[in-house]
Phi, psi and omega in degrees: 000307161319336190261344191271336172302315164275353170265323157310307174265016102005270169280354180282331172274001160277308190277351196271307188294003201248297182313316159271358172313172212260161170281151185304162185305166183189135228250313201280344193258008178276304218259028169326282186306347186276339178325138154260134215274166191288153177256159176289146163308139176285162185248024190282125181318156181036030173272134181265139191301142179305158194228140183322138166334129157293174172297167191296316189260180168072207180206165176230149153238177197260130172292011152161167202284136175099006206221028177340151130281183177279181194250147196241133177274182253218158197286315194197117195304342161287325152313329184270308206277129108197014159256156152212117170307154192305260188339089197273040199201178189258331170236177177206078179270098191282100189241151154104214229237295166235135180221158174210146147238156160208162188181094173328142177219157228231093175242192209270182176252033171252312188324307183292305194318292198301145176313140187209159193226154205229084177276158203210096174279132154228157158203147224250163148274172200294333169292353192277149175276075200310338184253027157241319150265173212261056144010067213241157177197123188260086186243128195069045212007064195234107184297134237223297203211138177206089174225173183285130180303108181191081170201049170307359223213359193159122205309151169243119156244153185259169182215077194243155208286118185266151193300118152344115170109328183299316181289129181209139206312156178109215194259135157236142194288129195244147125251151166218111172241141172232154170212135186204146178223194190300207139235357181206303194299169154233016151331160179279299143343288200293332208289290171003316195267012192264160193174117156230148184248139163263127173268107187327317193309301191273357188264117148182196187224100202307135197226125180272045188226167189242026149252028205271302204286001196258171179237141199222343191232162189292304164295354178295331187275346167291005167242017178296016150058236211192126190268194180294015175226349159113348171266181195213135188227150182230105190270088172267148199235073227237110163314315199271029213291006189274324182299105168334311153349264149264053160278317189285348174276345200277337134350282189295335171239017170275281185318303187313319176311288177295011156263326144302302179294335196071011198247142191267027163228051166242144187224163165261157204224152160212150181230169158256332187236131180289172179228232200256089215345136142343101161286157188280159231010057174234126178231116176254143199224111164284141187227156162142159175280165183302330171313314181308304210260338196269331155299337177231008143248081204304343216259355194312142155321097186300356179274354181293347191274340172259320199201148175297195211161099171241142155208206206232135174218147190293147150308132187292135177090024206194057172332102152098340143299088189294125186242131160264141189240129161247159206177118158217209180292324185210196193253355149275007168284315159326283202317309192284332182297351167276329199275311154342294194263355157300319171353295183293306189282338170319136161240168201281161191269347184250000173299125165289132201272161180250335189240172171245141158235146194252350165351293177271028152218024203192332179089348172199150171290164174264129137273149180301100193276071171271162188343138181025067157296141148223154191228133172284155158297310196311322195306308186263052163090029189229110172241149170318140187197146169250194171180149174237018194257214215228324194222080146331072188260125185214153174234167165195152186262184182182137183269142154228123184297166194277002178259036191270117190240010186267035194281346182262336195237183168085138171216130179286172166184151200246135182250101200266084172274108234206163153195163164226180175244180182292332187294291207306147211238145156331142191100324170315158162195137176298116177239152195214121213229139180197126209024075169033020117307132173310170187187313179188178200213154187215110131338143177241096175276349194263163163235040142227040159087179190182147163257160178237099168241111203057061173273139181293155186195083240260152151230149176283159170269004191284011168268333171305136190214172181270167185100223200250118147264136164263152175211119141276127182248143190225144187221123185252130170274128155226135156212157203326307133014285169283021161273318175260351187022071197288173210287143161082336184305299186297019163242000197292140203257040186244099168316124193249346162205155184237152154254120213240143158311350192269345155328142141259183165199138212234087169264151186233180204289147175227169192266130169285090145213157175281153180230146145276121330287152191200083176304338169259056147256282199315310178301320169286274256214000232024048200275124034239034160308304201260004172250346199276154164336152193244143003251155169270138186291107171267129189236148176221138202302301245176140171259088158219186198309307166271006168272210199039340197235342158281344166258341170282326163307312182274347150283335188284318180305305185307356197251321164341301158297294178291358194026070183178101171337099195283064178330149184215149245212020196336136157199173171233021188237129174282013193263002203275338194242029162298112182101018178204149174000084193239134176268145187219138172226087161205214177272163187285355211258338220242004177276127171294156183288313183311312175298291240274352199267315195290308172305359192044040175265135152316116201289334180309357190264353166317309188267274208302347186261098200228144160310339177260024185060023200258158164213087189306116187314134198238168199278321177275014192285142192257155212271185188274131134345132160314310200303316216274325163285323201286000203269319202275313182273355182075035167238021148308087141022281165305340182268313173289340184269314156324334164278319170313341214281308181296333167314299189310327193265008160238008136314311228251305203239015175055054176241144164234172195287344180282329165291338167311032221217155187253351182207190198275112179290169193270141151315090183289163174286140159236163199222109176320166141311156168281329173300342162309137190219348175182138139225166183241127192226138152233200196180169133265167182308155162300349140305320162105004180255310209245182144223162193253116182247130171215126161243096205267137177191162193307359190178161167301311165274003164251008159296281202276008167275322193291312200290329194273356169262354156274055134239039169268161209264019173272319185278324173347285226289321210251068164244117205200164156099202190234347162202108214246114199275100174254132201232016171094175205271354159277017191225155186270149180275158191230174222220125136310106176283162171274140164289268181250116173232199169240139168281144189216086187311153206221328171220189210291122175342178199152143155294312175312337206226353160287316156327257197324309169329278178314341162286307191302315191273321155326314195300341208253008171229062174303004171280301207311303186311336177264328175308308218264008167274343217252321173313308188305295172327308176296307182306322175278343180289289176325292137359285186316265188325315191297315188305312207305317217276336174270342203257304198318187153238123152333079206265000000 
């Protein structure tokens, strides 16, 4: 009885000891206080929620890629402002054998001061070889992070302490490198499948100070940054935003905004009332008179009641979350205070530019390349480098003006200083790519090594557009060695090519005049916006929050582009805006028929172009045809031997029938898809003076959700033609060509440059060009024979 009595209380001082026992050890909760909270999930639509910090030191994983944990909201909004996310982009893909991005980024000097830690989430495919490759992340060129790639199976985040000093108020130089290689293949082919993603969610950088999120200075906005998908928003927050009045400052001054921050994915947002604290790289800006503004900003300053006045103030409800405010008694008080802070950033509209800028996606600006340039690779971001892999890749940019007229005739070249060593065998080759067009391919023939010095490496211009070019360079290696590919070869560290800094790149003269229309002048560079007389006629279907916020988006990228601040003329009558530059924004329904007819849009797409893609059959449509099958089924006679004729003749001779032509072909009207969400169209005025930029879509709320998803500068960059058709972000936009356009001259006459006009424009109407040879021919006989016949003897 004594022993069941003590094995009972026993197990009873067991289960009381089980019940209270401590939770198992825990690393993260030894390292609370240093721990940082979690940012709330952005509320930008089909953003997936941010996953809790990692720890200060060490790494973590995710239990698998696509599989966050949830995100725990933050303690405190100062907290939240005390990240600043990377990543300038919606992905971040390191592919191939070696890859680098760079790209700047802009902080305050409370910010460059505080202690600060760099989390940097990734995950690799499964083929990367972890113990040959490498992660490297550079910042101010001070190596940050260097460890081995090994995290196939689920994001890994790192947590590194960044050096005193390394961060500094202004721009700081971001890198990322990976070098990686195969784990079994040595192909040229395998390299393709190597890939590590930085994920934009887990990468930024933590500032351990409680003033790191506030803003004190003018130039502090060139540090709102980037939220976890890489865009950057700018939320004005204006009561009177209905008044006609001030819409052209809140215009001027969404453009002043986008030239300050710089950051290449930014839109605009407008309210009447604030709504839900500023997420990080979001700057919410109060506008407004004091009346205005002092009901829904309790902190305003009572001196905004005499005279204006910007400054930085907390978000109401929102501690440590900095709002910039402009405000005086009335709104030419306002006005000046905008023209004040443009000031600084404006550049003259007739100044020649030397740069593009590109910075805060590229890492340094692209200079502007005019008639016959030569540029060294150090000048665009190309330092001598070696390699020791299978596929060799660098890219680099180059500006072109907007009056660039060379797409038919002309070849650019790259003077190429190079080496291989004798292992790489015949069959290697160089390739040269420019905006991911193929452009020349260079055999590699010797098997016994080689220098290259200025070797030429001719390109066509015809890949070129004005504004930011890319040109990639690739060098496919084979050598005996990744032929046989023993158990280690796909790691061997024996450099097999260099590439040297002393490369050039050489543009050479092309003809300058500007063409009408021509949407990728306006998207590079802004033309003919940043030249034309001030002010430009902004017509707008309606004053509310989304057409406003769809036109202040699409002027801040032109201003961007163009560095340079866009008068603009807000109205609502199209009658206003005949002979001279006009921008038009709104839904098609709210468009006069006379623009959508000077636009060459189907005026039927007024009715038939609906947000549900639907296009319901009407009473005038007319019915189907013989003529119409037979055109559909192909069984014209005449139609199949033209099209064979043209098969034939762009197999044998790159010619297509459209190039065959003796002039410019006619334009048809067009009628957007139903599937279309936006489109951008221009054209010129019916004066033959001005030109018409419109930006169109089936309603007011896929006005401003489409603009603000073409303004990422991946959607941007391919705005081109005379009309360009966006169909949301899983489709590529697709672009109308221009047809029939107008010259719109840009400089002082020349022969030299009339010449090159003329050449260009033969290349690209080669009938004309075979007419006036065949004439020129005919004319010199004709001559010949006259002279002979005065000259000869008589027999």
């Amino acid at each position: 009885m004594k022993r069941t009595l003590m094995f009972a209380l026993l197990l009873a001082v067991a289960g009381i000891a089980s019940a209270q026992s401590p939770a198992p050890f825990d690393m993260n909760q030894e390292r609370g206080p240093e721990r940082l909270p979690s940012a709330p999930p952005v509320t930008t639509p089909g953003a997936r929620p941010f996953p809790p910090a990692p720890p200060v030191s060490g790494d973590a994983r995710t239990p698998a890629a696509g599989q966050p944990t949830p995100a725990r909201p933050p303690s405190a909004s100062s907290e939240l402002a005390a990240r600043r996310y990377l990543v300038p982009d919606r992905t971040l893909q390191l592919r191939g054998e070696g890859e680098q991005r760079s790209w700047s980024i802009y902080l305050t000097p409370d910010q460059a001061a505080a202690p600060a830690k760099l989390h940097v989430g990734y995950q690799n495919s499964i083929v990367v070889a972890p113990e040959t490759s490498r992660l490297a992340v550079v910042i101010n060129d001070m190596p940050i992070h260097n460890d081995p790639i090994s995290s196939p199976e689920g994001y890994r985040d790192r947590v590194i302490d960044i050096p005193a000093g390394t961060l500094k108020a202004g721009s700081n130089l971001i890198r990322f490198r990976a070098d990686q290689r195969h784990r079994t293949d040595c192909t040229i082919e395998s390299t393709f499948e190597l890939w590590t993603e930085i994920d934009p969610q887990r990468t930024f950088l933590a500032f351990d100070a409680p003033n790191a999120g506030r803003f004190s200075r003018l130039d502090d906005i060139r540090a709102v940054g980037v939220d976890n998908k890489g865009n950057t928003r700018f939320r004005l927050i204006v009561p009177a935003l209905d008044q006609l009045g001030a819409t052209d400052v809140l215009m001027r001054l969404s453009q002043g905004l986008a030239l300050m921050s710089g950051m290449p994915n930014q839109s605009f947002t407008f309210e009447k009332t604030p709504s839900a604290p500023p997420q990080p790289g979001e700057l919410a800006i109060f506008v407004g008179t004091h009346d205005e503004l002092k009901p829904i900003l309790p902190t305003l300053p009572d001196s905004t009641r005499n005279g204006g006045a910007a400054n930085f103030l907390d978000y109401p409800g929102a501690a440590g979350v900095s709002t910039f405010v402009l405000s005086g008694p009335g709104w030419p008080a306002i006005e000046g205070l905008v023209n004040s802070l443009i000031s600084s950033t404006n550049g003259a509209a007739t100044q020649r530019r030397e740069t593009l800028a590109t910075q805060s996606w590229h890492g340094i600006d692209t200079p502007f390349l005019y008639s016959n340039a030569v540029a060294d690779f150090t000048r665009l971001g190309i330092e001598s480098q070696e390699f020791s892999g299978r596929l060799f890749r660098t890219r680099f940019t180059v500006g072109v003006p907007s009056d660039f007229y060379a797409n038919a005739y002309g070849e650019a070249r790259i003077l190429l200083d190079a080496a291989y060593t004798s292992e790489v065998q015949p069959g290697s080759h160089i390739d040269v790519f420019v905006n991911g067009n193929i452009a020349s391919t260079v055999p590699i023939t010797s098997d016994r090594g080689g220098v290259f010095r200025h070797l030429p490496i001719k390109m066509t211009l015809r890949h070129f557009r004005p504004g930011v070019n890319t040109i990639t360079i690739e060098a496919a290696l084979l050598t005996p060695q990744d032929a046989v590919c023993a158990p280690g070869m796909p790691a061997d560290p024996k450099a097999r090519f260099a590439l040297f800094g002393s490369s050039q790149f050489h543009m050479p003269n092309f003809a300058r005049i500007a063409q009408v229309p021509n949407l990728a002048a306006t998207a590079g560079t802004g033309f003919p916006y940043r030249t034309s007389p001030p002010p430009v006629s902004l017509f707008l279907g309606r004053i509310d929050e989304q057409t406003l916020a769809a036109a202040a988006t699409f002027l801040g990228k032109m201003a961007e582009a163009a560095q340079y601040v866009i008068p603009v003329d807000v109205t609502t009558s199209a009658a206003r805006v005949s002979g001279v530059n006009a921008l038009f924004v709104g839904a098609i329904s709210e468009f006069p028929a006379n623009v959508l007819a000077q636009l060459k849009i189907d005026q039927d797409s007024r009715s038939n172009w609906t947000r549900s893609g639907s296009s319901p059959k009407t009473a005038g449509d007319q019915s189907l045809t013989l003529q119409d099958w037979q055109q559909r089924s192909g069984t014209n006679f005449f139609a199949r031997q033209f099209s064979t004729i043209g098969d034939w003749a762009k197999e044998n001779f790159d010619l297509s029938l459209a190039m065959l032509r003796f002039a410019p072909a006619t334009e048809e009207f067009y009628k957007p898809p139903p599937t279309a969400r936006l489109i951008v169209a221009q054209q010129s005025d019916p004066t033959e003076l001005g030109t018409w930029t419109a930006v169109i879509s089936p309603d007011t709320d896929l006005l401003a959700e489409g603009m603000r998803n073409f303004s990422t500068r991946t959607e941007w960059d391919k705005l081109k033609g005379r009309i360009t058709v966006y169909e949301g972000a899983d489709k590529e936009p697709s672009e109308v060509p221009v047809g029939q356009f107008r010259f719109s001259p840009t400089q002082p006459f020349s022969f030299e440059n009339a010449r090159l006009i003329a050449a260009n424009w033969l290349s690209d109407n080669i009938m004309s060009y075979a007419l006036l040879l065949g004439a020129g021919s005919v004319l010199l006989g004709l001559a010949t024979g006259g002279l002979l016949s005065l000259l000869g003897r008589d027999k």
